[in-house]
C-alpha positions in Angstrom: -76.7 31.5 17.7 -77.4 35.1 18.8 -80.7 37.2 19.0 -80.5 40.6 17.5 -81.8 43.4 19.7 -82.9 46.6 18.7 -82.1 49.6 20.0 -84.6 52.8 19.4 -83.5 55.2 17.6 -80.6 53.1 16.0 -80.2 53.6 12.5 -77.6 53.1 9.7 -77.0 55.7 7.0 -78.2 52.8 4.0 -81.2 51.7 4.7 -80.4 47.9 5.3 -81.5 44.9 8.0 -78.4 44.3 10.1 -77.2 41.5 9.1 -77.6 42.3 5.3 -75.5 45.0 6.5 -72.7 42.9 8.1 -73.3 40.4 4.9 -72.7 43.1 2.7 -69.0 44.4 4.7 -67.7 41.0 5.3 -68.5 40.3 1.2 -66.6 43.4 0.5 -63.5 42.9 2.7 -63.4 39.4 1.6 -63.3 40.5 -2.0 -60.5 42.8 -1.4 -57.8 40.7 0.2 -58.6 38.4 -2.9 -57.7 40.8 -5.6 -54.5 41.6 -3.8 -53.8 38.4 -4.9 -54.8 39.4 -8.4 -52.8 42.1 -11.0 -54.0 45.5 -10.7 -52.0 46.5 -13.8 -50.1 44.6 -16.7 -47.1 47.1 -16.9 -44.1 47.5 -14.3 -44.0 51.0 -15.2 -46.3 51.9 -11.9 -43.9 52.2 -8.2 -44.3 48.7 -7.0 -45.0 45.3 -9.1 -48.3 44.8 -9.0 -48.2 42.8 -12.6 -47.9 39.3 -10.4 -50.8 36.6 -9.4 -50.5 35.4 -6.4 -47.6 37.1 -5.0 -49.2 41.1 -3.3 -46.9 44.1 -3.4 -47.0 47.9 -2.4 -50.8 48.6 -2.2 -52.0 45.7 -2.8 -50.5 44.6 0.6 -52.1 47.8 2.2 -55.0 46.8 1.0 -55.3 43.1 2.3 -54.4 44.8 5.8 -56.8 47.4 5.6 -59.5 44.6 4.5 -58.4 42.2 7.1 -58.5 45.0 10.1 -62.1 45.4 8.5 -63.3 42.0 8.4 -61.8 41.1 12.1 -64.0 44.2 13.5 -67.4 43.3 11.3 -67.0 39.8 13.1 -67.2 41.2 16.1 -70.5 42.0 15.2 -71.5 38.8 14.6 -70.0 37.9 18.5 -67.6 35.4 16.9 -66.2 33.9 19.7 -62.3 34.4 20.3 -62.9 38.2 18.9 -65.0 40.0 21.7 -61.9 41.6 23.0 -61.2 43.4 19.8 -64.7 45.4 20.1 -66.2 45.2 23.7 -68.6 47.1 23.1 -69.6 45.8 19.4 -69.6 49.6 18.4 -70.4 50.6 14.6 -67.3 53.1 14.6 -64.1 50.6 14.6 -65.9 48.9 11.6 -66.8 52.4 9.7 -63.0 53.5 10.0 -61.2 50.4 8.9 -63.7 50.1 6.1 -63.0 54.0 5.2 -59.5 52.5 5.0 -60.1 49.6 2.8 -61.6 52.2 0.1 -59.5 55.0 0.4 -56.4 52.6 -0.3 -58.3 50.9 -2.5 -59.8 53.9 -5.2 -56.7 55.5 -3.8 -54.6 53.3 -5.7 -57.0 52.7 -9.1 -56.7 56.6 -9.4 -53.4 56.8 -8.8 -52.6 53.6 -11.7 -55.1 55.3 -14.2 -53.5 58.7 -13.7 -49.7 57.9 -13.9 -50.4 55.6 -16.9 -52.6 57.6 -18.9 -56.0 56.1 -18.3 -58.6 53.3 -16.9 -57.2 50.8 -19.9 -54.1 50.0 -17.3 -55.9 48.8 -14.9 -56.1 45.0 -14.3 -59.1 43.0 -13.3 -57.6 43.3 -10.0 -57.9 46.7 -9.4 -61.1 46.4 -10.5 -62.2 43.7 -7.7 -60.6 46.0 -5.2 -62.3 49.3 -6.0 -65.7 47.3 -6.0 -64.7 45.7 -2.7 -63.5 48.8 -1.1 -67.0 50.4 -1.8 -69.0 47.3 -0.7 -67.4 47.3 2.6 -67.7 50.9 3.3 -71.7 50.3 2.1 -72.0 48.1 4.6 -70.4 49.8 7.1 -72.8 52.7 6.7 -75.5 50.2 7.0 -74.6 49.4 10.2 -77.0 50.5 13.4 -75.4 53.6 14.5 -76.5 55.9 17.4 -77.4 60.1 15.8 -76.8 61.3 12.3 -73.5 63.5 12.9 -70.3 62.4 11.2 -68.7 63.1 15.0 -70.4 60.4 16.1 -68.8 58.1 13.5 -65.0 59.4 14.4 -65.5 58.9 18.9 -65.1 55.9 21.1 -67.8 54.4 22.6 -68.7 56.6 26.4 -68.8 53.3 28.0 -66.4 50.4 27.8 -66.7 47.0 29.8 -64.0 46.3 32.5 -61.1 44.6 31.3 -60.7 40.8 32.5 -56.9 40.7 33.1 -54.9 37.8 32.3 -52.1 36.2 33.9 -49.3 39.0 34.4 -46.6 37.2 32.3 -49.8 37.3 29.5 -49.8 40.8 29.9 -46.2 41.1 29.1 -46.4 38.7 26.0 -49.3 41.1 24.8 -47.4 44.5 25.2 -44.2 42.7 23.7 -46.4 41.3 20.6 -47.7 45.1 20.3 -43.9 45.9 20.4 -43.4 44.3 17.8 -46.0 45.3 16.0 -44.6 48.7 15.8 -41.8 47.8 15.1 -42.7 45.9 11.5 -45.1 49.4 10.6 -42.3 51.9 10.9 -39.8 49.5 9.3 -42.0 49.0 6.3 -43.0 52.7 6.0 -39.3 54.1 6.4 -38.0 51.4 3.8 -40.6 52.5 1.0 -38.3 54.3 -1.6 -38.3 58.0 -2.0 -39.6 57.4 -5.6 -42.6 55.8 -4.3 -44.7 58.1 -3.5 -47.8 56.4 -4.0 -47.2 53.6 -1.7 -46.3 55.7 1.1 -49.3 58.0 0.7 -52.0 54.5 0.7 -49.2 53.5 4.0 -50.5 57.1 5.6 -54.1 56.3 4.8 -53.7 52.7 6.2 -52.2 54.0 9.4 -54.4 57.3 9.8 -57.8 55.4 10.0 -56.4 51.8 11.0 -55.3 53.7 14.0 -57.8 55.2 14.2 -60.2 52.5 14.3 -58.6 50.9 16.9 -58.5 54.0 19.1 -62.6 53.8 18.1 -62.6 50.3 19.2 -61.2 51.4 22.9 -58.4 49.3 22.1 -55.1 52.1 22.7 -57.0 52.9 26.2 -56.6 49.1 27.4 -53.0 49.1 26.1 -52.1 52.3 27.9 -53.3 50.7 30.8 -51.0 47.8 30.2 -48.2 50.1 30.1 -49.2 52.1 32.9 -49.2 48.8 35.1 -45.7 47.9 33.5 -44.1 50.9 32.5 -40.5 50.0 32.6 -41.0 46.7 30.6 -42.8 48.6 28.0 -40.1 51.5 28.1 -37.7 48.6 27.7 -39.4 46.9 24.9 -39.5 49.9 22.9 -35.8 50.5 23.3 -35.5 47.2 22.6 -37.1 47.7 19.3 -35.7 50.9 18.4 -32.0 48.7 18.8 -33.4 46.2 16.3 -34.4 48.6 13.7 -31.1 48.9 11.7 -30.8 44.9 11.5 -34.3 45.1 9.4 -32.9 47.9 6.6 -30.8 46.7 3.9 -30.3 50.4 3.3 -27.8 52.7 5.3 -29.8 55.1 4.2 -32.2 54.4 6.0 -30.7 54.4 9.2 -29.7 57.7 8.2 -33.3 58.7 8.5 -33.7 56.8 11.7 -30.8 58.6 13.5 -32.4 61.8 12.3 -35.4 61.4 13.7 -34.0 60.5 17.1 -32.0 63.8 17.2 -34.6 65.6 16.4 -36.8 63.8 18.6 -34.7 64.4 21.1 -34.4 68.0 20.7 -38.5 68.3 20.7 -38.3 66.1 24.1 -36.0 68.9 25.5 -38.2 71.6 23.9 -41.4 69.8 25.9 -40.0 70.4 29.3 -40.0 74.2 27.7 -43.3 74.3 26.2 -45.4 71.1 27.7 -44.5 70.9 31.4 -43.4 75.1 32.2 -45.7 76.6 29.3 -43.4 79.0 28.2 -43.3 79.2 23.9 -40.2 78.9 22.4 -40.0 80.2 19.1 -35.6 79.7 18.9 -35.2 76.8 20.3 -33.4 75.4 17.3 -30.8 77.6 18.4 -29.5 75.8 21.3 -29.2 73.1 19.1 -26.7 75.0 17.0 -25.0 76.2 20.1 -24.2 72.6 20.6 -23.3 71.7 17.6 -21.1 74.4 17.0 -19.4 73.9 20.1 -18.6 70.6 19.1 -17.4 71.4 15.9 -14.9 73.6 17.1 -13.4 71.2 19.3 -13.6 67.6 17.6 -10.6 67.9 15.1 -11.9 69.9 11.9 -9.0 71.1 10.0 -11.3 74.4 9.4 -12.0 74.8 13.1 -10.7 78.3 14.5 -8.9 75.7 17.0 -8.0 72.8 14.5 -5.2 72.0 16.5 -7.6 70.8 19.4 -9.6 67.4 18.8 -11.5 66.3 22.1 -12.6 62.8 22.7 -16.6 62.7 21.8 -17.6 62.8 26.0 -15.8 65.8 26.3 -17.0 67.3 23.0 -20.6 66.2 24.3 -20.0 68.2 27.5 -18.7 71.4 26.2 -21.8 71.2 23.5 -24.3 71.1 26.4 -22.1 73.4 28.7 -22.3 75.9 25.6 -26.3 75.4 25.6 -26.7 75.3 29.2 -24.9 78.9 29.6 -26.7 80.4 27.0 -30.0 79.1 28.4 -29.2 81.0 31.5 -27.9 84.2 29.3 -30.9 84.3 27.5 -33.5 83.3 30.3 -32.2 85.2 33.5 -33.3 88.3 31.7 -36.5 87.4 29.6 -38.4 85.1 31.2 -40.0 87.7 33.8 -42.3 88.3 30.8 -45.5 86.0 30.0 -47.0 85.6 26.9 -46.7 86.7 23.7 -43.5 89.1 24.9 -41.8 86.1 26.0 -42.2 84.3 22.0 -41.2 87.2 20.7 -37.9 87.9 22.5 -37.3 83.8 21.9 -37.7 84.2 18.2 -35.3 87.2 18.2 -32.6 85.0 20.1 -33.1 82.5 17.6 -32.6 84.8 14.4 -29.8 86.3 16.4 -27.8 83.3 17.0 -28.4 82.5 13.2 -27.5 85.9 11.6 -24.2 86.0 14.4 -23.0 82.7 13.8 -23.0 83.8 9.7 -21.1 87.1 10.4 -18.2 85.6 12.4 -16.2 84.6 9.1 -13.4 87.5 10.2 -13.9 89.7 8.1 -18.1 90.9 8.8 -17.1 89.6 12.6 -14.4 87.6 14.4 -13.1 85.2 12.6 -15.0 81.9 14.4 -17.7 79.9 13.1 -16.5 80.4 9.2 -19.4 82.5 8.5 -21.7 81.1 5.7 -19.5 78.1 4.8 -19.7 76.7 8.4 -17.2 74.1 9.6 -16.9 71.1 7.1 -14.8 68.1 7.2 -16.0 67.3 11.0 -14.3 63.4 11.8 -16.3 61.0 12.6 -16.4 59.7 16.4 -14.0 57.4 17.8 -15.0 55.9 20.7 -13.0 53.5 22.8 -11.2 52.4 19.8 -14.6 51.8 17.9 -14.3 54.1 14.7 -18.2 55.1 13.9 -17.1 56.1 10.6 -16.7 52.3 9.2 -18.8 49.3 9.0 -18.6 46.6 11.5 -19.6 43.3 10.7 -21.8 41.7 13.5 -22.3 37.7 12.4 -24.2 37.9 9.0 -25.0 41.6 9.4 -23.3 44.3 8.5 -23.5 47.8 10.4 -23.1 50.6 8.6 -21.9 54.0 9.8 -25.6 55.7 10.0 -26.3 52.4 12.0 -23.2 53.2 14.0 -24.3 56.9 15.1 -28.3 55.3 15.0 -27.2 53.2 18.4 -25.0 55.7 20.1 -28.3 58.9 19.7 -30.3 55.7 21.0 -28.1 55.5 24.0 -28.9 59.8 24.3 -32.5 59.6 23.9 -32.6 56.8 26.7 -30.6 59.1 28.7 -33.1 62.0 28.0 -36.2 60.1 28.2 -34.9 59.1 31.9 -33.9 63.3 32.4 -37.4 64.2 31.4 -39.3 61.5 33.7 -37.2 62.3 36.9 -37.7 65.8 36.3 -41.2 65.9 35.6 -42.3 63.8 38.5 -40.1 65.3 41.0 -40.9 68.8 42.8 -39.6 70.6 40.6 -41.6 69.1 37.2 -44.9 69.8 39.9 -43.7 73.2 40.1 -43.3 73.8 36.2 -47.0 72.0 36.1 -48.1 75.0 38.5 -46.6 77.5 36.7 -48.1 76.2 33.4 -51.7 76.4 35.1 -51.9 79.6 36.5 -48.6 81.6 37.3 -49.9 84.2 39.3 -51.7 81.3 41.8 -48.6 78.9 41.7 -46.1 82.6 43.1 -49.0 82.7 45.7 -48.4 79.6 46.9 -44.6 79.7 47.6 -43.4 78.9 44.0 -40.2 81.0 42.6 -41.8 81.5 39.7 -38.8 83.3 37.5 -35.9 80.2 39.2 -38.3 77.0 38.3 -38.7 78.7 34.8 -35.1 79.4 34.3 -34.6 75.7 35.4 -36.9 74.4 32.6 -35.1 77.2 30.1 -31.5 76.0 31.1 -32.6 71.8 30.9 -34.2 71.9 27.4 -31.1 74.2 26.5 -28.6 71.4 27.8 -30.6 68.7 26.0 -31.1 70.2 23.0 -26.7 71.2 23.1 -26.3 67.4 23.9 -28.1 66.1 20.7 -26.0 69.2 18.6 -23.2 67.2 19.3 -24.0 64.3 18.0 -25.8 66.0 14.7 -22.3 67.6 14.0 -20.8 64.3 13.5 -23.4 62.6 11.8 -23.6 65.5 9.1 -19.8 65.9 9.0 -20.6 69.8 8.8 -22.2 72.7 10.6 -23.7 75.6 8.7 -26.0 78.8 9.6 -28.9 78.0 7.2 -30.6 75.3 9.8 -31.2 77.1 12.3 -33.8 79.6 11.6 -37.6 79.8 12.8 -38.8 77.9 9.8 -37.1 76.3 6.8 -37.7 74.0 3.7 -36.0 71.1 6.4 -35.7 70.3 9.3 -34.2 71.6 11.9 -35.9 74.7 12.4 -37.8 76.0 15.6 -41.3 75.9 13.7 -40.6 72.3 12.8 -39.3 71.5 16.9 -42.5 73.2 18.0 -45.0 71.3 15.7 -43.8 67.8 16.5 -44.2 69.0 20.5 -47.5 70.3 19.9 -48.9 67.4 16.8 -47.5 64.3 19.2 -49.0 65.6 22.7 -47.3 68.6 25.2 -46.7 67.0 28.4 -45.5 63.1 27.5 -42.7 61.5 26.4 -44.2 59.6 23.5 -45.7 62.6 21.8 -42.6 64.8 20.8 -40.8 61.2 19.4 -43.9 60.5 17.4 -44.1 64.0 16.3 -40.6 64.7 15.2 -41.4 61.3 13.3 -44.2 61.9 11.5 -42.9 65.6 10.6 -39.5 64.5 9.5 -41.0 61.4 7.3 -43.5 62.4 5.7 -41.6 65.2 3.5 -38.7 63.1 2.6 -40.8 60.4 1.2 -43.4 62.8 -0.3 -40.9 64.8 -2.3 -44.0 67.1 -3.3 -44.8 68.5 0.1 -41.2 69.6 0.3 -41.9 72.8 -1.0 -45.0 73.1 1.0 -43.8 72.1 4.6 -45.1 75.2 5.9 -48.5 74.5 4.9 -48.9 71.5 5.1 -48.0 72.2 9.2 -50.2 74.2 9.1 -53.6 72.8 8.1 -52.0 69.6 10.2 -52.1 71.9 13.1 -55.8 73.2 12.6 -57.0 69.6 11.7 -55.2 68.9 14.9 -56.9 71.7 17.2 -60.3 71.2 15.7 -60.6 67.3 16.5 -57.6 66.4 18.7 -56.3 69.5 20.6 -54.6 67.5 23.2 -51.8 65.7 20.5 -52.0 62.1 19.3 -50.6 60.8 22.2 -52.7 62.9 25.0 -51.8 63.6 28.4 -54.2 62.6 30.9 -54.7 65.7 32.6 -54.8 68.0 29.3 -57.4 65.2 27.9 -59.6 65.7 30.5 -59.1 69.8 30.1 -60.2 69.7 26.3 -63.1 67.3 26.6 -66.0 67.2 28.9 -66.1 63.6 29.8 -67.6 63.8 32.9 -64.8 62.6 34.4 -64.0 65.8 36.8 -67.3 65.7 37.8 -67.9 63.8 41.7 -70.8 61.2 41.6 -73.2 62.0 44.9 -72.8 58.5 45.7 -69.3 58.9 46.5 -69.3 61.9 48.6 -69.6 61.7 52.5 -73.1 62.6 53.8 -73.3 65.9 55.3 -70.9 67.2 51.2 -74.0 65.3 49.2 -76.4 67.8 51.5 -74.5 70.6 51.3 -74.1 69.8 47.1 -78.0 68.8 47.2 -78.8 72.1 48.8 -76.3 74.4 46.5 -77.8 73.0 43.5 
């Protein structure tokens, strides 16, 4: 039995007694997972069959998550034993998100069945439960003591949270292998949700914007950061771990197809954040050391409508010219442009780019030399043979069967390790401290002894190599290499807008943020067929949404987190200063 305290001042938005309040959320939640055992609609006709009792599909499965995430965090409230870890702190705002989950998935998806049918007679008695569930919880969650008025103060993290009890280390292993895992089953369901359902995907987005969010609230991603912090490389490994078992849960090559793109283009972000992240330099052509690579390869791996068809390298020595190619056009283009700062600097980048783009069309023989095939590129690229293993066929591995996107999925996997490493050593060595400086303040970092133009040509020939690496492997996996690609921005990816919005959206400065980005960016559009013609905007209210509540990138960097926020944190208690600094800080203030 517990004894409710009151706190002065603490108020919910619906005037109800706390526990009424709880009452009221856990009814709602509870009410929800039951109608996702209940028909929403009697007609197959709507993406997903949500015609069955008993058996949940599509939404109805988003919603009995969302509901569940809500009802775990409202029971916290109730200090249900076994669940204190899940809310320390027994804040309002974990239970206000998930519950703004349950009823935007919820009336997301009774909308969504009454407009593509033609009307509220198509829904089900289900649907019906769930949109009067959804708005009971959210009701309750608004009834909920809560600190101020602002809507801010719904979205934040409690200031304070408890220390962390750590269990046994091989615990703390378990946990960040169950999280693993975790991830793993989201992205699997959300990249196997057909094209054609757009609906399902859009209540996925919702699910995952504010159940991440509420567990962000909750002060839940800070103690698993710290749990990676402690064990770094076994997380690292578990994710790569993860990443390898991805193919095995798609019966779809095409699928796999999406997964390999997203690691090139990944990859190519992580080379453009050593650019833009750690040295601070913008980029706006980047995508064209990416072509440089690919290119390169293409002209050298066997194409019967390569200038040198005769030549076919094996795929290491293909790789190597392709990042050779990159890395001495990094160094053409930086040794003379990057003495300027700025804006100068993006605009001479952005030139390179179209540059690279407009050549690269011309040289079909007759407008230029006759070498990249001008507008028709270089088609019929092979596929990679390596050490007798033909990437082109499927390989059957026990009862699975390995297609040829899985194939090509692996092999970028091995890359992206290999790059992920790259970027690490680099950024904690002397050199990634000397890009940090230069990012800071130039002028101070050259007054301290820092070759300002060589570390920044170092960073501008690295991304360069990186991004001609991945080229080589995006010839292949396309079979083809045209111009139209690699331009500033495009209706697909790649382009250089795209690169520089997953950098900036996923976090500048980590390894984490440019994969996430790049994934988010790359998925979204190909399952919401809509926003294809809208990329451009839609980046761009993502990217003011972004600098308005989250400047720092979903996945922050600690030292850019503390630069955007005031937490206090920079500031030095008195009580841990030595005497005679408190008297001197005393007497200054």
């Amino acid at each position: 039995m517990t004894t409710e305290t009151t706190t002065p001042g603490v108020r919910g938005v619906v005037p109800l007694p706390s526990t009424a309040a709880r009452t009221l959320t856990a009814v709602g939640a509870t009410a929800t997972i039951i109608s996702g055992f209940m028909s929403w609609t009697y007609t197959s006709e709507f993406p997903g069959d949500l015609t069955v009792y008993g058996y949940p599909a599509g939404l109805q499965i988003l919603a009995i998550v969302a509901a569940l995430l809500a009802l775990l965090f409202v029971l916290t409230h109730w200090d249900v034993r076994g669940l204190r870890w899940l809310n320390p702190t027994r804040a309002t705002n974990p239970v206000f998100l998930a519950a703004v989950a349950t009823f935007s998935v919820t009336w997301f998806s009774a909308i969504a069945i009454a407009v593509d049918l033609g009307g509220l007679a198509n829904l089900d008695p289900g649907a019906y439960v769930a949109a009067v569930g959804g708005l009971l919880t959210l009701l309750g969650a608004l009834a909920l003591p809560h600190p101020g008025d602002t809507l801010q103060e719904y979205l934040t993290k409690p200031d304070t949270m408890p220390q962390a009890t750590m269990p046994a280390p091989w615990v703390q292993r378990v946990i960040i292998t169950l999280a693993t895992a975790v991830g793993l089953v989201i992205f699997s369901y959300g990249i196997s949700i057909d094209n054609d359902d757009s609906e399902t995907f859009i209540g996925f987005v919702l699910l995952i914007l504010f159940g991440a969010w509420a567990v962000f609230a909750s002060g839940l991603l800070d103690r698993f950061s710290e749990l990676n912090g402690r064990y770094k490389g076994f997380a690292t490994s578990m994710a790569f771990l993860a990443a390898a078992i991805f193919p095995f849960t798609q019966s779809d090559d095409h699928n796999a197809n999406l997964g390999v793109n997203i690691l090139i283009f990944g990859t190519v972000a992580l080379g453009l954040n050593i650019v833009v992240g750690l040295t601070g330099l913008l980029d706006l052509g980047y995508v064209a050391f990416l072509g440089v690579g690919a290119y390169a390869a293409a002209l050298v791996s066997g194409s019967e409508f390569s200038r040198f068809s005769g030549v076919q390298f094996p795929f290491w020595a293909a790789a190597l010219t392709g990042l050779a190619a990159s890395l001495i056009f990094g160094v053409l283009i930086g040794a003379p442009t990057l003495r300027l700062r700025g804006d100068y600097l993006a605009i001479v980048t952005l030139g390179f780019g179209e540059i690279f783009r407009i050549a690269v069309n011309n040289m079909n023989g007759s407008s230029g030399p006759n070498l990249t095939n001008g507008p028709n590129g270089i088609p019929a690229i092979p596929d990679l043979n390596l050490f007798g293993f033909d990437f082109g066929i499927d390989h059957e591995l026990g009862s699975f069967t390995i297609g040829r996107f899985a194939n090509y999925f692996f092999l970028m996997l091995l890359i992206t390790a290999l790059v992920v490493i790259i970027f690490n050593r680099a950024a904690d060595s002397r050199i990634g401290r000397s890009w940090i400086a230069i990012r800071e303040d130039e002028t101070a970092a050259t007054a301290m002894g820092i070759n300002g133009f060589r570390v920044k040509l170092i960073a501008f020939a690295l991304g360069a190599s990186l991004a001609g690496l991945a080229g080589t492997v995006s010839a292949h996996v396309t079979y083809s290499v045209v111009p139209n690609p690699y331009q500033f921005a495009g209706s697909a990816p790649p382009n250089s807008a795209f690169l520089l919005a997953a950098v900036v959206l996923g976090g500048m400065g980590t390894v984490n943020g440019p994969i996430l980005g790049a994934t988010l960016l790359y998925l979204i559009p190909e399952k919401l067929g809509f926003l294809q013609n809208y990329e451009l905007l839609a980046f761009g209210i993502a990217l003011v949404l972004l600098m308005r509540f989250r400047p720092e990138g979903i996945i922050a960097n600690r030292r850019r987190q503390l630069e955007f926020h005031d937490t206090g944190q920079l500031d030095t208690p008195d009580d841990t200063l030595p005497t005679s600094t408190v008297g001197v800080t005393k007497a200054g203030a």
